[in-house]
C-alpha positions as CSV (number, residue, x, y, z in Angstrom):
1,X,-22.3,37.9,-24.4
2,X,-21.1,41.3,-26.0
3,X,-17.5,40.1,-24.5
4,X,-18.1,36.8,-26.7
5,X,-18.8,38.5,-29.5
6,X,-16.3,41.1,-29.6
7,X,-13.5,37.8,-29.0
8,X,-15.4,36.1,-31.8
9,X,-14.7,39.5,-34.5
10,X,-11.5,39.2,-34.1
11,X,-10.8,35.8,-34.5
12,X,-9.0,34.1,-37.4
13,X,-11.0,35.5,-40.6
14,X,-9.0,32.7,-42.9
15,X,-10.4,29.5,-40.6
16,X,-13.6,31.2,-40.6
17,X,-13.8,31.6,-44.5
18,X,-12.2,27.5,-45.0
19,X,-14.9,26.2,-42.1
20,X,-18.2,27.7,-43.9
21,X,-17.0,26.7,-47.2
22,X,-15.7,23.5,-46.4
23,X,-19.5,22.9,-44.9
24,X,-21.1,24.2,-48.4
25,X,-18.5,21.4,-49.9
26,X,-18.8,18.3,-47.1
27,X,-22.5,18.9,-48.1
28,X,-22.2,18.6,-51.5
29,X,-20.1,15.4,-51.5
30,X,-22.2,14.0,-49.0
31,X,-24.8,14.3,-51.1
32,X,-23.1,13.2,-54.5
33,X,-21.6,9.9,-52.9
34,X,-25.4,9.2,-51.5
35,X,-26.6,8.9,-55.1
36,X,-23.4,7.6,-56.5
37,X,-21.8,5.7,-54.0
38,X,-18.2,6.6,-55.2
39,X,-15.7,5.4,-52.6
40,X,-13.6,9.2,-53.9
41,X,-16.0,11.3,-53.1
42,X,-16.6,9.0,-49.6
43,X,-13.0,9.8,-48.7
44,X,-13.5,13.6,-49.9
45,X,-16.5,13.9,-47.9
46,X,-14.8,13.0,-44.8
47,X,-11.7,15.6,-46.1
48,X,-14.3,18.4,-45.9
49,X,-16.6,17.3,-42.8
50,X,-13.1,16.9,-40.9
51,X,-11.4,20.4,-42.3
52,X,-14.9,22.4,-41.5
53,X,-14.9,20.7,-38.0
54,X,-11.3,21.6,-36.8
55,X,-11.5,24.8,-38.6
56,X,-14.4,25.9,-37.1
57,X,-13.1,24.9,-33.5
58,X,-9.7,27.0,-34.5
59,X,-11.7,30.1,-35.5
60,X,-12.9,30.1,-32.1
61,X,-9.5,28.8,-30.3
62,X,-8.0,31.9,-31.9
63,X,-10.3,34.4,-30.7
64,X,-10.2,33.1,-27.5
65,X,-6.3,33.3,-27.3
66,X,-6.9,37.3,-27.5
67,X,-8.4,37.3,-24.4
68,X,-6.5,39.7,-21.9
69,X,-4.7,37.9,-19.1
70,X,-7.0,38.0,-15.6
71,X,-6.0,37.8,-12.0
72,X,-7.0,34.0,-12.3
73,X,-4.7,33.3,-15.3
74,X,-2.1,36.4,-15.3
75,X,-0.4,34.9,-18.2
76,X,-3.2,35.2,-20.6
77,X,-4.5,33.1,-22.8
78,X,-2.4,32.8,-26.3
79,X,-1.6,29.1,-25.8
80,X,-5.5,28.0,-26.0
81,X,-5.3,28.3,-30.2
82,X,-2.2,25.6,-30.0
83,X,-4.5,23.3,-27.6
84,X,-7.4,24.1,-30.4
85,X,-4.8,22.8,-33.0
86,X,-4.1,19.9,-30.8
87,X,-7.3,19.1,-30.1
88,X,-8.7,19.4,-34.2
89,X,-6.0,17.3,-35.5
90,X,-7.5,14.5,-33.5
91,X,-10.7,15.1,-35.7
92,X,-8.9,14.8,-39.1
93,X,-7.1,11.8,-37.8
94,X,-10.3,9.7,-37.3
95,X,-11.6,11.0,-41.0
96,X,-8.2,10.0,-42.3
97,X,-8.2,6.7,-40.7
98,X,-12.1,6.3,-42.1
99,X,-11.0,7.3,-46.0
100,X,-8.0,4.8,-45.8
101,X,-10.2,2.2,-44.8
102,X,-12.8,2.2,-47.3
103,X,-10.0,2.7,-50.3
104,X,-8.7,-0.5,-48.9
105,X,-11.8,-2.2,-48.9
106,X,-13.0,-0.8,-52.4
107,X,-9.5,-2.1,-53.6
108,X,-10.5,-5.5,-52.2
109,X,-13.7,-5.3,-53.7
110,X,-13.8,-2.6,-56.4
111,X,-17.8,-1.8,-57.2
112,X,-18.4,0.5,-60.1
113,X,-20.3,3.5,-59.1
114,X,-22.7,5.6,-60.8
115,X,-23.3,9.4,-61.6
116,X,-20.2,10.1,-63.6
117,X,-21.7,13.6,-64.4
118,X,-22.3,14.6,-61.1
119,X,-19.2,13.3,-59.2
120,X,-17.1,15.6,-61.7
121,X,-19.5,18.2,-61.3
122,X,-19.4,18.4,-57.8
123,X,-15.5,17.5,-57.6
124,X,-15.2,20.7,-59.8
125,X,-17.2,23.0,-58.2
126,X,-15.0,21.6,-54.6
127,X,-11.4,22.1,-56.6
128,X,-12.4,26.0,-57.2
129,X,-13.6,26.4,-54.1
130,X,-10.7,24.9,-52.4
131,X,-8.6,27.0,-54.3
132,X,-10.1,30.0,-53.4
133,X,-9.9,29.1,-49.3
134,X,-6.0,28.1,-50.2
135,X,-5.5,31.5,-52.3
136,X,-7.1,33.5,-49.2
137,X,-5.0,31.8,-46.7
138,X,-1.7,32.4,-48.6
139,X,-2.5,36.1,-48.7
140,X,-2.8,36.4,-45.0
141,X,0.8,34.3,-44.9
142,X,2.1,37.1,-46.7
143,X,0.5,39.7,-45.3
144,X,1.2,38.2,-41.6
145,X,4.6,38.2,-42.8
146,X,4.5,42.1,-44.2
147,X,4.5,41.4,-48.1
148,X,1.9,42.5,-50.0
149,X,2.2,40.8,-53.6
150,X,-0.9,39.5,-55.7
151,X,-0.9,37.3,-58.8
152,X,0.2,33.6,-58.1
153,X,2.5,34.8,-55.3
154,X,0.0,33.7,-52.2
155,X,0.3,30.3,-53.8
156,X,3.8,30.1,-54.6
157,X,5.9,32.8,-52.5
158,X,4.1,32.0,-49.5
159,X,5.6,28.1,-49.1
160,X,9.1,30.2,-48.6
161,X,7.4,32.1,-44.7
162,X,5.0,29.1,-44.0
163,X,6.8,28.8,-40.6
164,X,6.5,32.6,-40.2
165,X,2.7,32.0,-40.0
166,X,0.3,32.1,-37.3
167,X,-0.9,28.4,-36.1
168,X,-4.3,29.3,-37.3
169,X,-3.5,30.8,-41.1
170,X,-0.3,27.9,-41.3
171,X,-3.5,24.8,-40.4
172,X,-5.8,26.0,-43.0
173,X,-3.3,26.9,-45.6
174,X,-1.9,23.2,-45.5
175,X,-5.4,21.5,-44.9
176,X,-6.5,23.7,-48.1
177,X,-3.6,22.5,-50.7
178,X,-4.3,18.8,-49.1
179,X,-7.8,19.5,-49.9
180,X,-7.0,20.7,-53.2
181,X,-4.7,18.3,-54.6
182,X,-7.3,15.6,-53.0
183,X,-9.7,17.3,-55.6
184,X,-8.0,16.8,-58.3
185,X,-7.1,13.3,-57.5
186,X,-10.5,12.3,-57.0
187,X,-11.5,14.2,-60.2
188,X,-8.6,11.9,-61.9
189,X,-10.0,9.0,-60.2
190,X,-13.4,8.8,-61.6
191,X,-11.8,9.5,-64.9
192,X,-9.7,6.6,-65.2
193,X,-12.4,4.4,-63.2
194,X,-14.8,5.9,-65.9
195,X,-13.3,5.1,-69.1
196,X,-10.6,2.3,-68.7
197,X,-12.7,0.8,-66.4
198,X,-10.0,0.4,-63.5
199,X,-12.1,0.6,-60.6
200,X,-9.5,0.2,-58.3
201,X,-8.4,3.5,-58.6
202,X,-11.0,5.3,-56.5
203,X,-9.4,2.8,-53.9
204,X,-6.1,4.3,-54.5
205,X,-7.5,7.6,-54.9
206,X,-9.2,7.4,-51.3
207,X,-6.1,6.0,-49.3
208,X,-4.1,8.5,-51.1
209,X,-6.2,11.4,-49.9
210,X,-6.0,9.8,-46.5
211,X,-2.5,9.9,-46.5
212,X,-2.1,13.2,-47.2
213,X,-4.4,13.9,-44.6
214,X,-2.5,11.9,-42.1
215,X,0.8,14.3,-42.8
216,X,-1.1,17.4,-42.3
217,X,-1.8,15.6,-38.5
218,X,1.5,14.8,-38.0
219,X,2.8,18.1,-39.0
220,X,0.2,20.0,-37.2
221,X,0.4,18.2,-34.4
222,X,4.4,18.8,-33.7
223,X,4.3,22.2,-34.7
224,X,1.3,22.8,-32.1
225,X,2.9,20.6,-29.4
226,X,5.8,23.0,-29.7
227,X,3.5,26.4,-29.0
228,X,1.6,24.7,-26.2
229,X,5.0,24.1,-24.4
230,X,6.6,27.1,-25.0
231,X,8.7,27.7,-27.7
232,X,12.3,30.5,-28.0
233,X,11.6,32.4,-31.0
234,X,15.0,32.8,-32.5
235,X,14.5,35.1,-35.0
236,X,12.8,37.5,-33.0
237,X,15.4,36.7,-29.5
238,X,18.0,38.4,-32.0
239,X,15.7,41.1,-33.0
240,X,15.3,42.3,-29.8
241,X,18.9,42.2,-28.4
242,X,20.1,44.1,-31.1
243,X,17.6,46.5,-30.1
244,X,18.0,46.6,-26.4
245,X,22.3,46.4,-27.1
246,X,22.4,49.5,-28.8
247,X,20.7,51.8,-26.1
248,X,23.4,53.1,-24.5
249,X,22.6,53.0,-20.8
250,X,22.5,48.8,-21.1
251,X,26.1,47.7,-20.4
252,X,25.5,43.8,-20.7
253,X,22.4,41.6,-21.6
254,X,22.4,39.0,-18.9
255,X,19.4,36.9,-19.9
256,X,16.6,36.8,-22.6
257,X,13.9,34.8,-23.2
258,X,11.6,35.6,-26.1
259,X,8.8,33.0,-25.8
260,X,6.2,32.3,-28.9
261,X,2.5,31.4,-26.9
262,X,0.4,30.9,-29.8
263,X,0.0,33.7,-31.7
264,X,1.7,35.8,-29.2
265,X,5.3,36.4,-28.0
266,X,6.1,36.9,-24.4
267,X,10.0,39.0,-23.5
268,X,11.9,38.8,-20.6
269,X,15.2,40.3,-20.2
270,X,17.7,40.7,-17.4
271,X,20.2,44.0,-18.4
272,X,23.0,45.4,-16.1
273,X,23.3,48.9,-16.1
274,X,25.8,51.1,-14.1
275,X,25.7,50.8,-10.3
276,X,25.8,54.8,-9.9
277,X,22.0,55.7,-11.6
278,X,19.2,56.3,-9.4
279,X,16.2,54.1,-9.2
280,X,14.4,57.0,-11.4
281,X,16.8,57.0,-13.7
282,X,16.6,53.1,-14.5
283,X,12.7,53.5,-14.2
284,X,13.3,56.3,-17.6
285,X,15.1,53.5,-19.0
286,X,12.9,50.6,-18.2
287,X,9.9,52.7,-19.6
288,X,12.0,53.5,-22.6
289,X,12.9,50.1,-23.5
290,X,8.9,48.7,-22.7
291,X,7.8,51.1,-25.3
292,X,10.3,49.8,-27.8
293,X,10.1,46.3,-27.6
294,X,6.3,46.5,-27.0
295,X,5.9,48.1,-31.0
296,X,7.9,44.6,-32.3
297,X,5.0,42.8,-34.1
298,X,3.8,40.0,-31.9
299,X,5.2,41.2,-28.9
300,X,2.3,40.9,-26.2
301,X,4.0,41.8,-23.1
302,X,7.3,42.2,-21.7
303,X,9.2,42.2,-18.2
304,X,12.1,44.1,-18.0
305,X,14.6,43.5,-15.1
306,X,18.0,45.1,-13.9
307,X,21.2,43.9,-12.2
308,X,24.1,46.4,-11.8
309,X,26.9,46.2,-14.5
310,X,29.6,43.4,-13.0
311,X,32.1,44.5,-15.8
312,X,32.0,40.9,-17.0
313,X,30.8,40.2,-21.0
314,X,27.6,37.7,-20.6
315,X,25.7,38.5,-23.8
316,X,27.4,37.2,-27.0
317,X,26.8,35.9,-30.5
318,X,27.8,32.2,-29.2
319,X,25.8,32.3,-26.1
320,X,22.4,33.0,-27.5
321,X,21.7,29.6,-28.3
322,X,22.6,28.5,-24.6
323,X,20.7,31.3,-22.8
324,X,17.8,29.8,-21.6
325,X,20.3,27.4,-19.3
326,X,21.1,30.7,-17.3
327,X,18.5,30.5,-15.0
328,X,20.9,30.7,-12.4
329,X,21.8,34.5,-13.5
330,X,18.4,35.8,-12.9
331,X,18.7,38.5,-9.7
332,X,17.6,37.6,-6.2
């Protein structure tokens, strides 16, 4: 249980903060559309039960991916907060599905719905708090990406490293500004329903929302896909063979694989070094080049493997790309 916990405090804080407020919210709608029976706040209380359900389940996929690697599962556990992802998409699909439906059907047949005061009240009081949970997320985007500005800049500067994010921060910053924008579209909704008496457009307002929801699923879903299988983080491949190029017992890079597993990155690299050192000496440099690629931020582990120097050039600025079909080079 203290092993649970411990997991559990150092799990996503952002997914954490958007699950318990998106419950204070779903509530809230909930209980405005029971008295009011507006088919906006319907579809916006399906946003929020679906964001605090997924959110909650990533909060506890990401503190689960910091588990250390056993002797059962040697390769650790980073990929469970992409299967998390995977697996709470699924849940704002169905709510997406189920606020697209009822716009449709309100559209069909639009009935006017009462407690005007309250629907805007509780619409408002969601729109802050939205935009608190999005303001939160886009300061952990920046500060997971090493900038610390305040002001608007975790709103605006933080669209520029969304991709830079972890899977966690990246689902609740984009479920947050769907969220938000939903708000306000609801809020316009019962506006114009409310005094030019277009009815319809809490329809429209609803599918809308559900929309939007649906292109958070699609994009979370690829992204997520991509971290469950494996994906070559190319930014930090080239990081790290700059690194390891400039020591100058490494003659060649012959293959290397920088791997992104949820929030971690795994390294492997093949070097060739010359024939003539001792096995101590290449242990020295081994060690030296663990301890160096080890401080690179996300860097979880690495192996390190050596090949003597065949006086042939393998690692080059057009090879990179093709480097993972080098299997082949790996040594017996």
């Amino acid at each position: 249980m203290k092993d649970i916990l411990q997991l559990l405090k150092e799990g996503n804080k952002p997914s954490l903060l958007a699950a318990v407020v998106n419950t204070i919210i779903a509530a809230l709608k909930g209980i405005a559309f029971f008295f009011t029976g507006n088919v906006a706040m319907f579809a916006e209380t399906m946003h929020s039960l679906g964001d605090a359900a997924n959110q909650y389940f990533v909060f506890i996929g990401s503190a689960l991916s910091r588990k250390a690697p056993t002797p059962k599962f040697p390769n650790g556990f980073g990929r469970v907060v992409n299967l998390v992802c995977l697996g709470a998409v699924i849940v704002v699909a169905i709510m997406s599905y189920e606020a697209i439906k009822e716009g449709w059907h309100h559209i069909l047949n639009p009935t006017e719905s009462s407690g005007f005061l309250i629907n805007l009240s509780v619409l408002g009081i969601a729109i802050i708090l939205e935009f608190v949970v999005l303001y939160k997320a886009g300061k952990e985007i920046l500060h997971e990406v090493g900038i610390d500005k305040g002001g608007l800049a975790p709103i605006t500067t933080s669209f520029l490293h969304l991709n830079k994010a972890k899977p966690p921060t990246k689902l609740v910053f984009m479920e947050d500004l769907v969220a938000t924008l939903g708000g306000v579209l609801a809020f316009t909704a019962v506006l114009i329903a409310h005094f030019f008496g277009l009815l319809a457009a809490e329809g429209i307002a609803s599918i809308l929302i559900g929309l939007m929801m649906f292109y958070v699923v699609g994009k979370i879903f690829l992204e997520n896909a991509k971290g469950a299988i494996g994906e070559t983080d190319e930014e930090m491949l080239d990081h790290i063979a700059r690194i390891v190029a400039a020591d100058e017992d490494v003659k060649d890079i012959q293959r290397l694989e920088v791997v992104k597993e949820g929030e971690f990155l795994h390294v492997e690299v093949v070097l060739e070094v010359t024939a003539s050192h001792t096995v101590s000496y290449v242990d020295d440099i081994r060690d030296r080049l663990m301890k160096i690629i080890l401080n690179q931020k996300g860097v979880q582990d690495v192996i390190i493997s050596f090949d003597e120097d065949d006086g042939v050039r393998t690692w080059t600025e057009s090879n990179k790309s093709n480097n993972n079909d080098n299997s082949s080079k790996f040594p017996e």
